[in-house]
C-alpha positions, 0 to 999 in steps of 0.5 A: 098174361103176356102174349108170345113173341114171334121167333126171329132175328138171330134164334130163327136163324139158328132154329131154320139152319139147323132144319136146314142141316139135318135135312142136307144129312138125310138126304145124304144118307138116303142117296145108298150106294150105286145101283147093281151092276154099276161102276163108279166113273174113273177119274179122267187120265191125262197123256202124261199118266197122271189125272190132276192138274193139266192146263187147258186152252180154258185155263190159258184163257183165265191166265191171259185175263190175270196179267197186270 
């Protein structure tokens, strides 16, 4: 009789990422909603009224080390 080999390679890979994402849905699903009494945080107003996109000393910064 043969003895069984060890699982691995690309077969674990699959088997331990499937584990992986069923684990990451149960986690998902048991977070619920908000506590009582709770709000959920409002997205941040810019000065101008919208809350997108608005350049900042940081992103400033970013665009001075891009230059070529």
């Amino acid at each position: 009789m043969k003895a069984k080999k060890p699982v691995s390679g690309r077969r674990g890979f699959l088997m331990g990422a499937g584990a992986a994402g069923a684990a990451g849905a149960a986690v998902l699903a048991s977070k619920g909603s908000l506590p009582a009494g709770e709000q959920a945080p409002q997205p941040q107003k810019h000065a101008k009224g919208g809350g997108g996109y608005h350049v900042t000393d940081h992103i400033r910064h970013y665009y001075r080390t891009t230059l070529v």
